[in-house]
VOBA-1610 file (N, C-alpha, C; in pm, whole numbers, padded with zeros to 5 digits, always signed):
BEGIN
Unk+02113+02301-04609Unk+02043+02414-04551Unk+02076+02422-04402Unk+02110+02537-04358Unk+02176+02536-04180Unk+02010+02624-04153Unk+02007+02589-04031Unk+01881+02577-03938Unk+01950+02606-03795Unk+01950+02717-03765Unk+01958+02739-03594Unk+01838+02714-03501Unk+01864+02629-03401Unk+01730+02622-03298Unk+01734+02638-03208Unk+01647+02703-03156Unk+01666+02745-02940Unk+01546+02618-02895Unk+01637+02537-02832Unk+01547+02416-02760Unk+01438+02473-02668Unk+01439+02594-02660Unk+01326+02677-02567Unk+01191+02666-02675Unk+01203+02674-02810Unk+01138+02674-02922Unk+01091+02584-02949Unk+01124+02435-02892Unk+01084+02318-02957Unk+01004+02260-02893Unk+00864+02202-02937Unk+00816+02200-02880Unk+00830+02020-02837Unk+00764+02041-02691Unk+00747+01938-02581Unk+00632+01856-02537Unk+00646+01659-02585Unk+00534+01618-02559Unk+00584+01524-02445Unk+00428+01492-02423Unk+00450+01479-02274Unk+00411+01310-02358Unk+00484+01232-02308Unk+00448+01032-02354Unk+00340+00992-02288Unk+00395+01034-02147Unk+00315+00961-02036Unk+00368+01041-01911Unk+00273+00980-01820Unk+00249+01070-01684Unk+00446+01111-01651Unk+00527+01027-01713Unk+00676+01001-01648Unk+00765+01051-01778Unk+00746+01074-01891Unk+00796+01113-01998Unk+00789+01231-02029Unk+00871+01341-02052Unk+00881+01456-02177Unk+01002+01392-02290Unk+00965+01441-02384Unk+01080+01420-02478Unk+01014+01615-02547Unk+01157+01638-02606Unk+01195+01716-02709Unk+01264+01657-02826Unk+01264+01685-02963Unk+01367+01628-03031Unk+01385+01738-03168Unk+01482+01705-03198Unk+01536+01766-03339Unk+01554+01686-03427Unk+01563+01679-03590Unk+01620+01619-03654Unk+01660+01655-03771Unk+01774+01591-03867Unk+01832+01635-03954Unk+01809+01473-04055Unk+01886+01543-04172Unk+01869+01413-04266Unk+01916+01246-04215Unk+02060+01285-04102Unk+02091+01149-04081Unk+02119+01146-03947Unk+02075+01259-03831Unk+02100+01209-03697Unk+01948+01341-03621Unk+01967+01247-03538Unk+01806+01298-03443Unk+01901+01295-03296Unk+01865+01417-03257Unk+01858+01448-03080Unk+01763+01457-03017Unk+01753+01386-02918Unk+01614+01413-02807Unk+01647+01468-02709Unk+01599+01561-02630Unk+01641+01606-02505Unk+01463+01561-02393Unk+01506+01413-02320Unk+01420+01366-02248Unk+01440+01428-02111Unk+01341+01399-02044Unk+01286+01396-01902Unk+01220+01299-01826Unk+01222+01268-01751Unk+01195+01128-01663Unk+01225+01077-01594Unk+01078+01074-01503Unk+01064+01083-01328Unk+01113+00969-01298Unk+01178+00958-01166Unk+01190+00872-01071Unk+01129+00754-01065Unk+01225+00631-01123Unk+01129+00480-01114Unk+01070+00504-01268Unk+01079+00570-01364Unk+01017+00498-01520Unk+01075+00407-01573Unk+01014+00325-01570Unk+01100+00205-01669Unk+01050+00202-01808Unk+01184+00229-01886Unk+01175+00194-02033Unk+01135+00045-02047Unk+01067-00034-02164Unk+01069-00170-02150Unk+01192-00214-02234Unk+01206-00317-02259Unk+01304-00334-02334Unk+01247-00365-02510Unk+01313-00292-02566Unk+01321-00299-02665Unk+01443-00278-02761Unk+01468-00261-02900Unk+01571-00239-03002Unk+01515-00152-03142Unk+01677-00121-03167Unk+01602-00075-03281Unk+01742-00072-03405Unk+01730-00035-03517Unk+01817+00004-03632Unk+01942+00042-03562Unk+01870+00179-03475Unk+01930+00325-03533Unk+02064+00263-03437Unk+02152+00357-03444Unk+02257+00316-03300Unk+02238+00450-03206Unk+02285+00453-03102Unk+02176+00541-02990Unk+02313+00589-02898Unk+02352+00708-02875Unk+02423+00751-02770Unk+02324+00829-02631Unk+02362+00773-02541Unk+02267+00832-02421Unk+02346+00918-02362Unk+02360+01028-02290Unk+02408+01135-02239Unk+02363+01176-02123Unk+02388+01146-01994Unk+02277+01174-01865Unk+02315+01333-01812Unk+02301+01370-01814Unk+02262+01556-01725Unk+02257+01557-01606Unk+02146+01469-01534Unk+02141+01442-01424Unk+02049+01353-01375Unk+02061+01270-01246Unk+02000+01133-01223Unk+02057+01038-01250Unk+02019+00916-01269Unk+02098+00782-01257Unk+02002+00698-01382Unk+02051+00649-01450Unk+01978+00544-01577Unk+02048+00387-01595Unk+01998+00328-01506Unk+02012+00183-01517Unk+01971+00112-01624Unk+02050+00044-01711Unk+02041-00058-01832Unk+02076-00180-01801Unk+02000-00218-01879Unk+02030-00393-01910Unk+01986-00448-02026Unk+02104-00463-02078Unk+02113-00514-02242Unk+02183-00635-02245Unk+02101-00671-02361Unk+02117-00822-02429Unk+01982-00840-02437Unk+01921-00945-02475Unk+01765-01022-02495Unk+01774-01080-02342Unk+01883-01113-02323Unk+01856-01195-02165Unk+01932-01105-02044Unk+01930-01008-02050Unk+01937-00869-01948Unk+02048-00896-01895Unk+02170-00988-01928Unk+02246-01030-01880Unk+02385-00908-01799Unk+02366-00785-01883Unk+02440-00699-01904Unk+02381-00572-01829Unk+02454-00538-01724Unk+02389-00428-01660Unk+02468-00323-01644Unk+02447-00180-01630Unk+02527-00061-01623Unk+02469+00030-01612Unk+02499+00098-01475Unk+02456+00226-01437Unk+02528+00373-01511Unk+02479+00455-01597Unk+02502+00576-01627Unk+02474+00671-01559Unk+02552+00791-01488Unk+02540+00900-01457Unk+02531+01035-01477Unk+02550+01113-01426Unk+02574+01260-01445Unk+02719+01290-01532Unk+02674+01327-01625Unk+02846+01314-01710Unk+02905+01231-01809Unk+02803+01151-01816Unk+02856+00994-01853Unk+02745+00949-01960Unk+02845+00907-02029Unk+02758+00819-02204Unk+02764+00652-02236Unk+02688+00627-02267Unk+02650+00507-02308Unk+02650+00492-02471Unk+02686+00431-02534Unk+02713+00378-02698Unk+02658+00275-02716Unk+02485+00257-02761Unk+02428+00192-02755Unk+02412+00093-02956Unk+02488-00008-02951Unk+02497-00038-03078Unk+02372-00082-03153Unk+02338-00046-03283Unk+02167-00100-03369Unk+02177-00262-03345Unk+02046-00265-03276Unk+01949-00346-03285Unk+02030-00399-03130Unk+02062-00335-03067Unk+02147-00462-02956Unk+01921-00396-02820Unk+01917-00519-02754Unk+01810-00514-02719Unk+01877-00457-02561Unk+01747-00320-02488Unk+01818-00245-02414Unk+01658-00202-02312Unk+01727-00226-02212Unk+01582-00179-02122Unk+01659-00040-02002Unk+01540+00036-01948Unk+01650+00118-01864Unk+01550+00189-01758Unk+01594+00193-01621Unk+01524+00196-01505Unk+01595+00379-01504Unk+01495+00485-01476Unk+01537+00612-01386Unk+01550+00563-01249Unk+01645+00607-01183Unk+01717+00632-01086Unk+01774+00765-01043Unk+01579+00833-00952Unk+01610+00975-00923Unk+01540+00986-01069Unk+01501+01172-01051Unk+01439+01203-01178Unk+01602+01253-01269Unk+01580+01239-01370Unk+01663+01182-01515Unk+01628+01327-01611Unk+01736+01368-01622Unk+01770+01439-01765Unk+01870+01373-01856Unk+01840+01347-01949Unk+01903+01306-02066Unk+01939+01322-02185Unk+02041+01316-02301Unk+01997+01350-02402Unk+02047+01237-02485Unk+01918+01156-02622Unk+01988+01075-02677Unk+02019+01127-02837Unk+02088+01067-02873Unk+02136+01103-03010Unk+02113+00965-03086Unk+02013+00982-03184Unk+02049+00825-03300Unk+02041+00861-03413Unk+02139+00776-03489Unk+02134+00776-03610Unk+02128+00624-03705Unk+02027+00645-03797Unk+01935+00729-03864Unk+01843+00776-03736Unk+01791+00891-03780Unk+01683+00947-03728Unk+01564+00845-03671Unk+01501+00898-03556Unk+01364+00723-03567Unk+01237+00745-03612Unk+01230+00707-03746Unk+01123+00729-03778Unk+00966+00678-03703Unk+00980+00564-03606Unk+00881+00610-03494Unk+00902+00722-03441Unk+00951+00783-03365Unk+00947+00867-03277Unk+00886+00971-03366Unk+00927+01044-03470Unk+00847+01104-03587Unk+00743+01043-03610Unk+00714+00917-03627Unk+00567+00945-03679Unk+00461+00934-03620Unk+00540+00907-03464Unk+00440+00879-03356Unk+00383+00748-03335Unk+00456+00653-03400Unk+00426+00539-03334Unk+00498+00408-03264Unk+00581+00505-03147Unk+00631+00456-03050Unk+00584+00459-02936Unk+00494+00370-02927Unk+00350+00280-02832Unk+00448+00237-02736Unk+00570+00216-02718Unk+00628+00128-02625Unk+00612+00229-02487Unk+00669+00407-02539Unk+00668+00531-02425Unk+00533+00567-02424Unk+00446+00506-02430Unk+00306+00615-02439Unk+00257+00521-02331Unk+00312+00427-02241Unk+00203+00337-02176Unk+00228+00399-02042
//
């Protein structure tokens, strides 16, 4: 079934005082189109899905591994290929437009119980 969407249409929750997310999804890949202020830190966490990050604009500092050993600044222009289950934390630098792509879809983020962005 094809489905056209105007991201103007979709609607927008707010996580926390530093979070918007938007998202879409299909049977086997989910887009988010985030927002997020200056200084939010993601915590670190992992997951299944595998995760492409896409920055728009602002700066998104990572550090992956379990022992943060691994650090890399993403920019304006610039993607990150984030492999399932690899453990990933990430600092805004400047307010942050983003867009991530994972597949499978996250079924937290659908069902709303991804407690990690709501703090």
């Amino acid at each position: 079934m094809l489905e056209k969407i105007n991201w103007d249409s979709v609607e927008e929750e707010q996580l926390n005082p530093l979070i918007k997310r938007k998202m879409i999804w299909g049977e086997k890949v989910m887009v988010a189109r985030m927002e997020l202020k200056d200084k939010c830190l993601v915590p670190q966490h992992h997951h299944d899905n595998e995760q492409i990050t896409q920055v728009i604009s602002g700066t998104i500092r990572f550090w992956l591994g379990k022992d943060k050993s691994e650090v890399i600044d993403i920019g304006p222009g610039e993607s990150l290929i984030i492999p399932s289950n690899l453990p990933h934390e990430a600092l805004m630098i400047g307010d942050v437009v983003e867009v991530d792509t994972f597949s499978p879809p996250r079924a937290d983020w659908i069902d709303g119980s991804d407690d990690y962005l709501k703090k």
